[in-house]
Wavefront OBJ file of the C-alpha trace (Angstrom):
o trace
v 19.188 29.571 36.641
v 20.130 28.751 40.088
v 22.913 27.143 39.827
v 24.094 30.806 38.183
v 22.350 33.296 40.839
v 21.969 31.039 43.753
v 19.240 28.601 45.605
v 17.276 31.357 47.398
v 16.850 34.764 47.176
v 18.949 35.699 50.356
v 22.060 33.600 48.038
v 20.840 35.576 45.386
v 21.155 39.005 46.404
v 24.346 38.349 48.695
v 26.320 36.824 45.101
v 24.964 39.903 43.584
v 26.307 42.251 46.460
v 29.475 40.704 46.722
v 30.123 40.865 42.663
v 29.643 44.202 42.743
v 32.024 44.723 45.429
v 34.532 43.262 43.655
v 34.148 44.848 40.146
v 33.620 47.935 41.978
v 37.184 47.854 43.485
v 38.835 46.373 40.751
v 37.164 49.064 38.269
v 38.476 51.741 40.861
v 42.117 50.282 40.518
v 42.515 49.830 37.051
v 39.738 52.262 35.619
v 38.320 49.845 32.809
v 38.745 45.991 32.314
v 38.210 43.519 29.609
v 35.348 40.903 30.248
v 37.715 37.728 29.693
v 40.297 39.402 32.521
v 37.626 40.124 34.791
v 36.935 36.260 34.527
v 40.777 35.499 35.309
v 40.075 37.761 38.515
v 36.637 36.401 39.774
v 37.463 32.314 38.912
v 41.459 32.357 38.538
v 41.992 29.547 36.247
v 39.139 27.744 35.664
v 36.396 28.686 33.308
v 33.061 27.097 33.363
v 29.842 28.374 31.171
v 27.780 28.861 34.232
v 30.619 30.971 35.737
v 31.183 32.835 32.382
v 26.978 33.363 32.293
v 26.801 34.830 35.646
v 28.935 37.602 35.108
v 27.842 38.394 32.148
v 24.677 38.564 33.499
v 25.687 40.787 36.737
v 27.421 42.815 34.407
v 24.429 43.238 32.411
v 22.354 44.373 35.295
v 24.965 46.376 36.619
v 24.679 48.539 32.988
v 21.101 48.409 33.167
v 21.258 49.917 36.535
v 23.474 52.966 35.474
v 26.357 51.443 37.648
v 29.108 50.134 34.704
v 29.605 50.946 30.974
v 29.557 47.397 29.153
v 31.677 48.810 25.403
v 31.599 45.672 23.234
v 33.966 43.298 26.295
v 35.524 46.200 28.303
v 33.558 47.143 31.385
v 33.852 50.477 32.588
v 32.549 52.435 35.880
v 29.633 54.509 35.136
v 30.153 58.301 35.757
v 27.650 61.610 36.085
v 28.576 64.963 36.124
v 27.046 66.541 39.164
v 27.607 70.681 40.072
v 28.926 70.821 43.163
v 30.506 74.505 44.661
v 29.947 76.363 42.178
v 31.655 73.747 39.570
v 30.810 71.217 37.241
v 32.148 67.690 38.547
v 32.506 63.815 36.964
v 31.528 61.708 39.721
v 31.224 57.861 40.064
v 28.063 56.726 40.029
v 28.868 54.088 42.905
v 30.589 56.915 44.535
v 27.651 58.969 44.656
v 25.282 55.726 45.934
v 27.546 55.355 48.769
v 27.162 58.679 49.933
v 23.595 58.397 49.937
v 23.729 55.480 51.722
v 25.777 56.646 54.241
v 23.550 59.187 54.497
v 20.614 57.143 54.912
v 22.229 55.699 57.543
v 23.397 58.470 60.036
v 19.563 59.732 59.349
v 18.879 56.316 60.888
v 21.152 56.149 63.607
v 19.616 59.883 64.542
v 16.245 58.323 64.408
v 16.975 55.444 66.706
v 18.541 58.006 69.203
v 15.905 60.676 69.445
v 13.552 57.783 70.151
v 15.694 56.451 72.984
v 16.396 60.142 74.405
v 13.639 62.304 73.258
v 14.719 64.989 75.019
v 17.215 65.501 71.943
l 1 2 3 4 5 6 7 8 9 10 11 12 13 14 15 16 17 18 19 20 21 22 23 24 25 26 27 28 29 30 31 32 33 34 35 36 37 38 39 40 41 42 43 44 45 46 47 48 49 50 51 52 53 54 55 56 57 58 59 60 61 62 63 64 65 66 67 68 69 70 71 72 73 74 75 76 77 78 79 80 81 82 83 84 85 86 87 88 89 90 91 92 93 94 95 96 97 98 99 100 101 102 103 104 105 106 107 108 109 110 111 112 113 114 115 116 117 118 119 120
């Protein structure tokens, strides 16, 4: 299995990362995509069985995570409706990870300051 995830676990998790990137943005451009096309856009022309495997693997974990809708071959982002001012809202799930992240790390950023100035 490493030639499909990667030699170490740093390769691992950076080919998982950067995947889901990618299928993020495309999924945000076109709204759903067929598993063979999303193979045209991640290898071009050339289709191997290991290449094919791995992203039907990421994709996999990427539904088991909550993050895409896998519908027989057409992916599709994930979405959760959320109430937000006083009105029910469809959100993307990625869109709604990145906000907590970016709140994580302005907490983080704060945290590192106060200990620098604690006077703050």
């Amino acid at each position: 299995m490493s030639l499909i995830w990667g030699e170490t676990e740093d390769a691992r998790e950076a080919k998982k990362n950067s995947f889901e990137r990618r299928l993020e943005e495309i999924l945000k451009e076109k709204g759903s995509i067929h598993l063979d096309e999303l193979m045209k856009h991640m290898w071009g022309g050339h289709y191997l069985l290991t290449n094919y495997q791995g992203i039907l693997e990421l994709v996999n974990h990427l539904t088991k995570e909550g993050k895409v809708i896998l519908n027989g071959k057409i992916i599709s982002p994930a979405y959760i409706t959320v109430f937000e001012n006083g009105d029910f809202k469809e959100k993307s799930v990625w869109d709604l990870i990145h906000k907590e992240e970016d709140i994580e790390e302005k907490k983080e950023v704060m945290r590192r300051y106060k200990q620098i100035n604690p006077l703050t």
